[in-house]
Each structure stands twice: as structure tokens, then as C-alpha cells.
VEXDREN-2710 file (C-alpha; in Angstrom, 1 decimal):
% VEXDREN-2710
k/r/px/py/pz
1/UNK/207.1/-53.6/-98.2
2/UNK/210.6/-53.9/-96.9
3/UNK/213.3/-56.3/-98.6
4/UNK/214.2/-59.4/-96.4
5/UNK/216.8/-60.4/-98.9
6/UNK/219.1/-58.6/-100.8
7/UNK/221.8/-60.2/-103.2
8/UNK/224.6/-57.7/-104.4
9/UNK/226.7/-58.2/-107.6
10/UNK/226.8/-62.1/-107.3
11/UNK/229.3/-64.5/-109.7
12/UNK/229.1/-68.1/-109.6
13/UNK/231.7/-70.1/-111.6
14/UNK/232.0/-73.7/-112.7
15/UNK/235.7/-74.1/-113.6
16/UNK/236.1/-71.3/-116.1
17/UNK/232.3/-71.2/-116.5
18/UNK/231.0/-68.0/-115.5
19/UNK/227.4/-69.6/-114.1
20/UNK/226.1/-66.6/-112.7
21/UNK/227.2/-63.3/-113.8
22/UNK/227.3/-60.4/-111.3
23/UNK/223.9/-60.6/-110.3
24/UNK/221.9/-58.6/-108.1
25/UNK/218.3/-59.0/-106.5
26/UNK/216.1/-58.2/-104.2
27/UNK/213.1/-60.1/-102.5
28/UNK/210.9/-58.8/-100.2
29/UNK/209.4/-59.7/-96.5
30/UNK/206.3/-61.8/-96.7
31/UNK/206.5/-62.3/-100.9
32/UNK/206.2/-65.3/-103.1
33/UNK/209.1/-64.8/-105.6
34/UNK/209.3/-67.0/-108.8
35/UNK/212.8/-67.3/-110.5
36/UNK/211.8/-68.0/-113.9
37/UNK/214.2/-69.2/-116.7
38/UNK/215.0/-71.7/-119.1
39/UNK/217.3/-74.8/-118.1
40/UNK/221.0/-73.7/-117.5
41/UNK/219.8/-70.2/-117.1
42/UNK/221.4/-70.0/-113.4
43/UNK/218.3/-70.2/-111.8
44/UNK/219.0/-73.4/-109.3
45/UNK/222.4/-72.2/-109.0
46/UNK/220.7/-68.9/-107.4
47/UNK/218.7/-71.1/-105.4
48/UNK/221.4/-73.1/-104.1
49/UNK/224.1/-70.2/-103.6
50/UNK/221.4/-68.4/-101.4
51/UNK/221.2/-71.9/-99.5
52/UNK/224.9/-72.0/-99.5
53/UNK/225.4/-75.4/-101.2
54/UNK/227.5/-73.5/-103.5
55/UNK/230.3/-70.6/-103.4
56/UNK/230.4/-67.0/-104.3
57/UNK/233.3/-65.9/-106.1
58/UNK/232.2/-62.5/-105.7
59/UNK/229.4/-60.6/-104.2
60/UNK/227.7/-60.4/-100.9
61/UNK/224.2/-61.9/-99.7
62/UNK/222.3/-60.6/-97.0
63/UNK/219.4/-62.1/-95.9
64/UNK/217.5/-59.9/-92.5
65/UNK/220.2/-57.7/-91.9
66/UNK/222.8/-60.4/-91.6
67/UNK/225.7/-61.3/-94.2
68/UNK/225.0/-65.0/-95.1
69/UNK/227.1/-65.2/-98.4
70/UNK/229.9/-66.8/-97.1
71/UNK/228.5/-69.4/-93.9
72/UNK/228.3/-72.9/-94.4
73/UNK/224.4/-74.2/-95.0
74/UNK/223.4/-75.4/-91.9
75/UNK/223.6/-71.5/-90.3
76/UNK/221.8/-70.2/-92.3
77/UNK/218.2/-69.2/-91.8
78/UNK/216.8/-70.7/-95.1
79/UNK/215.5/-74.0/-96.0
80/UNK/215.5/-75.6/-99.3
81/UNK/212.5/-78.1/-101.0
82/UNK/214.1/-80.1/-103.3
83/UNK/212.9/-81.5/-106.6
84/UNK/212.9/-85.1/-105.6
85/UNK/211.5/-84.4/-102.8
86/UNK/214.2/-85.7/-100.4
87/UNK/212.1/-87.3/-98.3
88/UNK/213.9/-90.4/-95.6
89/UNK/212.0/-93.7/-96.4
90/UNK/212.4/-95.3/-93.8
91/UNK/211.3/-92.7/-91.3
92/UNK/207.2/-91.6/-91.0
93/UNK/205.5/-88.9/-92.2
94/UNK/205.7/-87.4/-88.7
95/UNK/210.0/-88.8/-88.5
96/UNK/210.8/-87.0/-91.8
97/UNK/208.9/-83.3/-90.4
98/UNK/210.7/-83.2/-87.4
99/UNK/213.7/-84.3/-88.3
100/UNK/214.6/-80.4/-88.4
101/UNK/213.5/-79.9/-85.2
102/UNK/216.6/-81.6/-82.9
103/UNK/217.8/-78.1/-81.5
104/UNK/213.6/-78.4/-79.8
105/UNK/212.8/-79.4/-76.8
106/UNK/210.7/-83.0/-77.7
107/UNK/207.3/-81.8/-76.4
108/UNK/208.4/-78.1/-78.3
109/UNK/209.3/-80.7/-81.2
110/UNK/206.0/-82.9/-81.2
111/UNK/203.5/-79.4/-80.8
112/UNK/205.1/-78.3/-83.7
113/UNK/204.6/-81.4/-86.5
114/UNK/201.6/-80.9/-85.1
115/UNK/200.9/-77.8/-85.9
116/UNK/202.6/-78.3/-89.6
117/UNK/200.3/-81.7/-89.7
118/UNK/197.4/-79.8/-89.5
119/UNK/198.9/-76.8/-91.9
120/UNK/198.9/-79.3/-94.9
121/UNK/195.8/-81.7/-94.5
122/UNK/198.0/-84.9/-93.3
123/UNK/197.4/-85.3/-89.3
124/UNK/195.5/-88.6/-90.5
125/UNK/198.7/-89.5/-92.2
126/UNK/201.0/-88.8/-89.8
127/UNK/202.3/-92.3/-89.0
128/UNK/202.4/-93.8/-92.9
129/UNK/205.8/-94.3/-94.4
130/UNK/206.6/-91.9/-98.2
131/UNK/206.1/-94.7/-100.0
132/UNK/202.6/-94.9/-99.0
133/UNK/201.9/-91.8/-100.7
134/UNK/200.7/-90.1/-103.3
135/UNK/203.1/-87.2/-105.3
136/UNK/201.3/-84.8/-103.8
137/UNK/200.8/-85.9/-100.4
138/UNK/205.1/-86.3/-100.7
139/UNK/205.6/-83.1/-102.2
140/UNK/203.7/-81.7/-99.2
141/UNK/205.2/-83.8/-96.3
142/UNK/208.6/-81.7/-98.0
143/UNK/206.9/-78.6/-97.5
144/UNK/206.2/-79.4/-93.6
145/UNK/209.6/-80.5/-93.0
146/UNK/210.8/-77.3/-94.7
147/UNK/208.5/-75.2/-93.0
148/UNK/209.1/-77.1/-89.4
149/UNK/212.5/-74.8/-88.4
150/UNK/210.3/-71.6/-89.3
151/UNK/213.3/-70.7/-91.7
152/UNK/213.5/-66.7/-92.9
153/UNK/213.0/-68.0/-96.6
154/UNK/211.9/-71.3/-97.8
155/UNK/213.6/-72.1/-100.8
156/UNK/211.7/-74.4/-103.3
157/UNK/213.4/-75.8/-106.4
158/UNK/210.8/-76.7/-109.1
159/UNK/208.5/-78.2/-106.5
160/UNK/205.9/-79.1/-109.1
161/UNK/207.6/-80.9/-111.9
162/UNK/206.6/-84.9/-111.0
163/UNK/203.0/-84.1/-110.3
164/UNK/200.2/-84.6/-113.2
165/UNK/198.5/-82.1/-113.8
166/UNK/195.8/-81.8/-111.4
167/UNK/197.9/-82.6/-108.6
168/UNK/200.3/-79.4/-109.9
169/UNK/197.2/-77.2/-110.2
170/UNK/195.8/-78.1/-106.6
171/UNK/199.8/-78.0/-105.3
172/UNK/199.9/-75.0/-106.4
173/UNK/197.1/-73.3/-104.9
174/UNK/198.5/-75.0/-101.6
175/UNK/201.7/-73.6/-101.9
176/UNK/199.5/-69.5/-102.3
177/UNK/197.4/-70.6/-99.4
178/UNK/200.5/-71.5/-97.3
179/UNK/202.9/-68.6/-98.2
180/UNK/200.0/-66.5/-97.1
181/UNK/199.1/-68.4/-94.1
182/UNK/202.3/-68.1/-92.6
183/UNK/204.0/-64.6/-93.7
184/UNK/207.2/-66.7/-94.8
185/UNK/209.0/-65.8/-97.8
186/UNK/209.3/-68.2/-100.7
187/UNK/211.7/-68.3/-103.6
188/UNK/210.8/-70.5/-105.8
189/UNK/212.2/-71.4/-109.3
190/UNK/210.2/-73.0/-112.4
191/UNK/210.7/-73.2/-115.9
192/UNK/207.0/-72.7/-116.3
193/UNK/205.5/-69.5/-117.0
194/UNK/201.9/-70.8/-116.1
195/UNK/203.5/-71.6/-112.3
196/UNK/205.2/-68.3/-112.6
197/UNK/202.0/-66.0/-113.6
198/UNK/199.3/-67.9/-111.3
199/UNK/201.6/-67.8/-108.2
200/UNK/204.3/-65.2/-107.7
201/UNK/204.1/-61.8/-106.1
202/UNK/207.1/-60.9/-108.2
203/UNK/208.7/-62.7/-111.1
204/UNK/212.7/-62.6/-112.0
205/UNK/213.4/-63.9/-115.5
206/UNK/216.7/-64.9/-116.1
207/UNK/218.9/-65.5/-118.9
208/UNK/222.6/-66.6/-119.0
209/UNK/223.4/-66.1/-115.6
210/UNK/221.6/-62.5/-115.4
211/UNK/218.3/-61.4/-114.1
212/UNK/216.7/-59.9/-117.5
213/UNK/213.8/-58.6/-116.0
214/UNK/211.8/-58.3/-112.5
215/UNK/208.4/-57.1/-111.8
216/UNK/204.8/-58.4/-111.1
217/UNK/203.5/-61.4/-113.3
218/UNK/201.0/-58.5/-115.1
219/UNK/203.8/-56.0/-115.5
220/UNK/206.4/-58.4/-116.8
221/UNK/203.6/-60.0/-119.2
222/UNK/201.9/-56.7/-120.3
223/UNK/205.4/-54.6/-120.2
224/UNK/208.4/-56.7/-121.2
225/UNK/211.4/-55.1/-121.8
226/UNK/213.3/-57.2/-124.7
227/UNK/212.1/-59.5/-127.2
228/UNK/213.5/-62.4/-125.0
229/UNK/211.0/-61.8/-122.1
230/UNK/208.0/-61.2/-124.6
231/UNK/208.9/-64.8/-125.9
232/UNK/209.6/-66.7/-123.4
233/UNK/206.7/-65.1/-120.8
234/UNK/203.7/-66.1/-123.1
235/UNK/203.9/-66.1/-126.5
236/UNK/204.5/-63.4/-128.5
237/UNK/204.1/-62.2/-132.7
238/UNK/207.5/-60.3/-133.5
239/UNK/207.5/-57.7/-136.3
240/UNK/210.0/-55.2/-137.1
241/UNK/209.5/-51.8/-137.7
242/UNK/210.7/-48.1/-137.8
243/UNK/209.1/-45.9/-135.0
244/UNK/207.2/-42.4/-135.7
245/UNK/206.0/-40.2/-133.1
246/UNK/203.1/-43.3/-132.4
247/UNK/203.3/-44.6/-136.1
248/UNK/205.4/-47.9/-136.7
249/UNK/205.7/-48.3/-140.2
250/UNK/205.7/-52.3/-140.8
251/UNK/208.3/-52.8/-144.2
252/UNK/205.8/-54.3/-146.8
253/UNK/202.6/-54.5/-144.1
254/UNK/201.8/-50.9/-143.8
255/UNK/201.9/-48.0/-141.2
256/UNK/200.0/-48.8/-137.5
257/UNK/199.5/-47.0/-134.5
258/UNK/201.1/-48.2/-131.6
259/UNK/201.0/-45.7/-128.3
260/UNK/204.7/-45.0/-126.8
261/UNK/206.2/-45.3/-130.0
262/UNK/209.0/-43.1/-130.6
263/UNK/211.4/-42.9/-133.2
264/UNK/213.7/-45.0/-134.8
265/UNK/213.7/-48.7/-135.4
266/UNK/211.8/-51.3/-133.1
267/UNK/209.8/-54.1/-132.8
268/UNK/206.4/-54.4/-132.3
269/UNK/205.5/-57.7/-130.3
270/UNK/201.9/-58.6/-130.5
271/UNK/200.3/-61.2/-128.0
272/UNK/198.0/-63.8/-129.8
273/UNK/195.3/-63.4/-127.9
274/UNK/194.6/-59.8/-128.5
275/UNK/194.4/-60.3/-132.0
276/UNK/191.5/-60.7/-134.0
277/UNK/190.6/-62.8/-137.0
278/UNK/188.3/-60.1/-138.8
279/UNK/187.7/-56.6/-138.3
280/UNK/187.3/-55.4/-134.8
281/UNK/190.6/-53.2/-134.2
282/UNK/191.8/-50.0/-135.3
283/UNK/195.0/-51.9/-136.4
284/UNK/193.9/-54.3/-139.5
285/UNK/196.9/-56.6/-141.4
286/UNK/195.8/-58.5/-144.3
287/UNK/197.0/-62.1/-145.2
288/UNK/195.8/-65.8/-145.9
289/UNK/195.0/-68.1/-143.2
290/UNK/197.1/-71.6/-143.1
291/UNK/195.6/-73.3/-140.6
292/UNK/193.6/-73.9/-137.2
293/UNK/194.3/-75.7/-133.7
294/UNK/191.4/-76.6/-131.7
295/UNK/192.9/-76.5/-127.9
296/UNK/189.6/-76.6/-126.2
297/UNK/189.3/-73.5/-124.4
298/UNK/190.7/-71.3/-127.6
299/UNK/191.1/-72.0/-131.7
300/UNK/194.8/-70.8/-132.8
301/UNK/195.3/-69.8/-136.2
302/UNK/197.8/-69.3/-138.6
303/UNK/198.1/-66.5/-140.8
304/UNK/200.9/-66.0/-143.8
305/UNK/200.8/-62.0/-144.3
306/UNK/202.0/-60.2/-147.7
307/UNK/205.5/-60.4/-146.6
308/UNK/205.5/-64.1/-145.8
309/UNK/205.5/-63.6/-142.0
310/UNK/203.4/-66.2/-140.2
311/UNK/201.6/-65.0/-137.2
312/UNK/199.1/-66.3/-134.7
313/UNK/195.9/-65.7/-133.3
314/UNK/194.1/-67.3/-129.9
315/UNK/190.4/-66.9/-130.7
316/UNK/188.7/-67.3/-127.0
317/UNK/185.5/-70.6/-127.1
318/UNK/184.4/-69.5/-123.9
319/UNK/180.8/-68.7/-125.6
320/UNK/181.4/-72.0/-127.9
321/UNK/182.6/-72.9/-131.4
322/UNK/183.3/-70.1/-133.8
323/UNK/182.9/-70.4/-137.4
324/UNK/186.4/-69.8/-139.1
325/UNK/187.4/-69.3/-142.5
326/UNK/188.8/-72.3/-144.5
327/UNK/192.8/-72.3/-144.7
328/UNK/193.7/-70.6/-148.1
329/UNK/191.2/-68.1/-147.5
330/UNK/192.4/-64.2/-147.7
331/UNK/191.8/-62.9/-143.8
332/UNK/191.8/-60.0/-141.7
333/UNK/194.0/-59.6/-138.8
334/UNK/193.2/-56.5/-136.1
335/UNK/193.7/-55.4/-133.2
336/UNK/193.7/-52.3/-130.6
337/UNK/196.6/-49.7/-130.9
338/UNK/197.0/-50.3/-127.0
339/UNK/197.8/-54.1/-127.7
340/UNK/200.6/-53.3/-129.1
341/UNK/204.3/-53.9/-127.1
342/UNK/207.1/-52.2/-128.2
343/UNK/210.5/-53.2/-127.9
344/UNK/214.0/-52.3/-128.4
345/UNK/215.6/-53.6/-131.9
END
């Protein structure tokens, strides 16, 4: 898969604020790529400096063989979803999508809200006003404006956070369905990691104005490569430890086996739901449990080990309630050598 967009050594600054720090990226033709990051991470600031809303002080952007980085917004083959939604209330559904559409023809014009109508579900729609809507129906008269132009990338800038829950959840799958419909790329940035697993082709996390990590939602889950991605993508136990040739040799825990392993010291990030409560792994950790979280779908405990650490473990209901141990009682914590994620101290 070739890349569509590539962004080369790119610093943002706010005043004397370096925003985004000499950043590079790559996204490809025809991929749904997630910018994932806490708030002020840079992540909107990447979003917008692609869109050219704001300025490079250094760095280049080139998006289809054609150096965008420094034109104004308006020639540049991107479109951005905001937020809010940004939707004109005075205008109809059909007004607001073709109100990117001027440079058309109007019967070019009126075939293609149309055609982007019938892309989202709202031809019977097409004459209400946004205040007439539901959040989702809004959220996806935004996408059909943005998608009206057929723009090289469509930018989309936490395009879920007003929706409830189901409406995010069945947004969300409309959002797959179109990217995949129409072979246009999408960048899209969240602060959810849920958003960020279920959807993207790729995930970037960033950090501080860097990109931190890229890779595929499983690689990037299953293969982080610092303890800040193993946190913040899922949750994560942390443990320090001194590597062996395989052996990680837990200070006051005991010795485990832990595949790519080296030498020297580490940490060992375990995922909660590959742990068990009881025997079951090659791996065992002993301890006293100190509570339990019914969530529905899985029971979270708590576990104190020898040394004090607390760590947790997501027991699965999917074949119903499990019978757990009171807290106080003296437990045993396994798990398989090959759950085990090691990072760099």
C-alpha cells in the first residue's frame, strides 16, 4: 500500500511553546488512521496543520505528490469534520452538503448531495433544518458535506465525543462502512482507545508533541514499545525487574519466564485480562485479594502481592458469574510466559 501522505520533521509553536516537536508521519492510500493521545498531546494541532489552519515553523507536508505545507486551507485537497459539528442552521440538510460544491456545475452539484444523501441514510431528510436532528443524524450530515468535494483526506477531529453511547457505537461503524465504501483516506483523532482499537487501520499515539508509537491497533496493543503506550493503550500491570536470558527476576516476587527477555533491567507489563485468579499459567504470583468490581461483562480484582504492589485482574462472565474468593483471602495470580510484555526501564 502506497503512502498518500507523508509529513517530514514538522514543529509547531505557540509563542515559545514548542506544540509539535519535529514530527514525522506517514499515512497511507485508502487507510483509516487514528491519532490517538491525551489532551494537549498535539494531536488536533496535527490535524489542523495538515488542514492548514495553522503554520509550520519547520518541516514539509506532502500530501499526493504535491507540497501542501505551506498553501492557505482552501487549496488544499483535504477536508476537515469538526467537533461541533459546524453545521449552518439556517440552511437544510441538503444547503449545508453542498455548500462545498460551488466550483460544480448546479445539476453536477444536485447529483452529488444526492449521491452523499443516499451514502448516509438521510435522502428522507434532506429538506429538515440541524436543529431538527438528532446528534447522530448532525454528526452525519458533517460527514456528507465533508465528503461532498471528494477531498484526498477527510480529516475528522474527535467526531464522536457528543454522542451517547449507542449513537458513538453505531457512528462508529458508519464511519468503517464509509471509509471503506469510498477508498478515501481518513485521519481521525480521539482520546479514546476503544475508538482507536475498533476503527483504525493504523494507530499513531502521541505524547508531547511526538508520535511515540505507530502500528496496527493489535501490534501497538500486544507490542508496545514504552511503558507510556502499555498504559495508556489498555491498561496495563507494571513490574520491575532484572532480565536473564528469558528469566525476569521480580525483586521480592520471585524469578518468571517471560520469552524475549534479555539481559539487564526491564519492566514486565502485564495486561489484566490475561491474568488469572488461581492456577492456570506457568507464571504463578502469590498475594491477598482486596477487592472486586462487577462491570458486567468481566469481575476486576484487586490483588496486594508480598511486596505491596497492587495489581489487577479482568476475569471474563461471558459463561456467567464466577465464584471468587472473599477480599483478605491469600490468592493465586498466573498467567502464560507469552503474556508477558517487556519493556525498556
Amino acid at each position: 500500500m502506497t503512502d498518500l501522505l507523508r509529513i517530514a520533521d514538522v514543529t509547531v509553536r505557540h509563542g515559545a511553546t514548542v506544540v509539535l516537536d519535529d514530527l514525522s508521519l506517514a499515512v497511507r492510500r485508502d487507510e483509516l488512521f487514528v491519532l490517538l493521545g491525551a489532551s494537549g498531546s498535539g494531536k488536533t494541532t496535527l490535524l489542523r496543520a495538515i488542514a492548514g489552519f495553522v503554520p509550520l515553523a519547520a518541516g514539509g507536508i506532502v500530501l499526493d505528490g504535491q507540497d501542501i505545507g505551506r498553501l492557505p486551507p482552501h487549496r488544499r485537497p483535504v477536508n476537515t469534520v469538526f467537533q461541533s459539528y459546524a453545521l449552518f442552521p439556517h440552511m437544510t440538510v441538503a444547503a449545508n452538503i453542498a455548500f462545498g460544491l460551488r466550483h460544480m456545475d448546479r445539476s453536477t452539484a444536485a447529483a452529488r448531495v444526492q449521491e452523499m444523501l443516499a451514502l448516509v441514510r438521510l435522502e428522507a431528510l434532506a429538506d429538515r433544518r440541524p436543529n431538527q436532528l438528532s446528534g447522530g443524524q448532525q454528526q452525519r450530515v458533517a460527514l456528507a458535506r465533508g465528503l461532498a468535494p471528494m477531498p484526498a483526506v477527510l480529516l475528522l477531529d474527535e467526531p464522536l465525543s457528543a454522542l451517547d453511547r449507542a449513537l458513538r457505537a453505531e457512528t462508529r461503524d458508519e464511519l468503517v462502512r464509509l471509509r471503506r465504501e469510498l477508498g478515501t483516506s481518513f485521519i481521525l483523532v480521539t482520546h479514546d482507545q476503544q475508538e482507536a482499537l475498533t476503527m483504525a487501520d493504523r494507530i499513531g499515539v502521541m505524547r508531547d508533541g511526538r508520535m511515540v508509537q505507530v502500528g496496527t491497533p493489535a501490534a501497538v496493543y500486544e507490542h508496545p514499545n514504552c511503558r507510556f503506550v502499555a498504559e495508556f493503550l489498555g491498561a496495563a500491570n507494571i513490574l520491575p525487574g532484572v532480565a536473564n536470558d528469558g528469566r525476569v527476576d521480580l525483586p521480592g516476587l520471585g524469578v518468571v519466564a517471560a520469552p524475549g527477555a534479555s539481559s539487564g533491567p526491564m519492566l514486565l507489563a502485564l495486561r489484566p485480562e490475561r491474568l488469572r485468579l488461581g492456577e492456570g499459567g506457568a507464571n504463578r504470583l502469590t498475594g491477598m485479594l482486596t477487592g472486586s468490581v462487577y462491570a458486567g461483562e468481566t469481575m476486576t480484582h484487586t490483588v496486594r502481592l508480598s511486596d505491596g504492589t497492587d495489581i489487577r485482574i479482568a476475569q471474563s462472565l461471558h459463561n456467567g458469574l464466577i465464584a471468587s474468593p472473599m477480599p483478605g483471602a491469600a490468592v493465586v495470580v498466573s498467567w502464560s510466559p507469552e503474556a508477558c510484555i517487556v519493556l525498556p526501564p
